[in-house]
C-alpha positions, 0 to 999 in steps of 0.5 A, a space after each residue: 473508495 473513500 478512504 484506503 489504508 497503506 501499511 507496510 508490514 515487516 515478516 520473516 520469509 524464508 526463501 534461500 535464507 530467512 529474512 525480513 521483507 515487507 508486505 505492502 497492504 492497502 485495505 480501501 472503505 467504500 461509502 457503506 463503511 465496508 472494507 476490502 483488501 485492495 491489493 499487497 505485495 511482498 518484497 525488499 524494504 519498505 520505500 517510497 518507490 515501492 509504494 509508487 508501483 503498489 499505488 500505479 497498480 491500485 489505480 490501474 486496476 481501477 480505483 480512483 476518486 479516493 477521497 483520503 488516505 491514510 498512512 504512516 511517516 514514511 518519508 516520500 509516501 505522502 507525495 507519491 499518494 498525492 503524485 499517483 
């Protein structure tokens, strides 16, 4: 893919209790300019080491050569794009 988006999204789950939990979603742009949603997942509060496991996942899966990422502030995301 050429370009991916990171995001994380705050919902109200219920589950025992309500509460807010974090969708971690990455939607890639591959050379056409089409997008896909690459992969999610839900829990906890958005981290730097939440993204690490997301980021392991997506290249497990296969995608590599991502020529750019973009994503928001988060404190440590930046490096954990770049380490994985």
């Amino acid at each position: 893919y050429s370009v991916i988006y990171l995001d994380g999204l705050y919902v109200k789950l219920k589950r025992n209790t309500v509460s807010s939990e974090v969708v971690y979603l990455i939607m890639g742009i591959d050379e056409k300019g089409y997008r896909q949603i690459l992969g999610f997942d839900v829990g906890g509060h958005e981290s730097s080491n939440g993204w690490i496991e997301v980021l392991k996942d997506l290249k497990n899966r296969g995608a590599t050569d991502v020529l750019l990422g973009v994503f928001d502030g988060l404190p440590g995301l930046e490096e954990a794009f770049r380490t994985i």
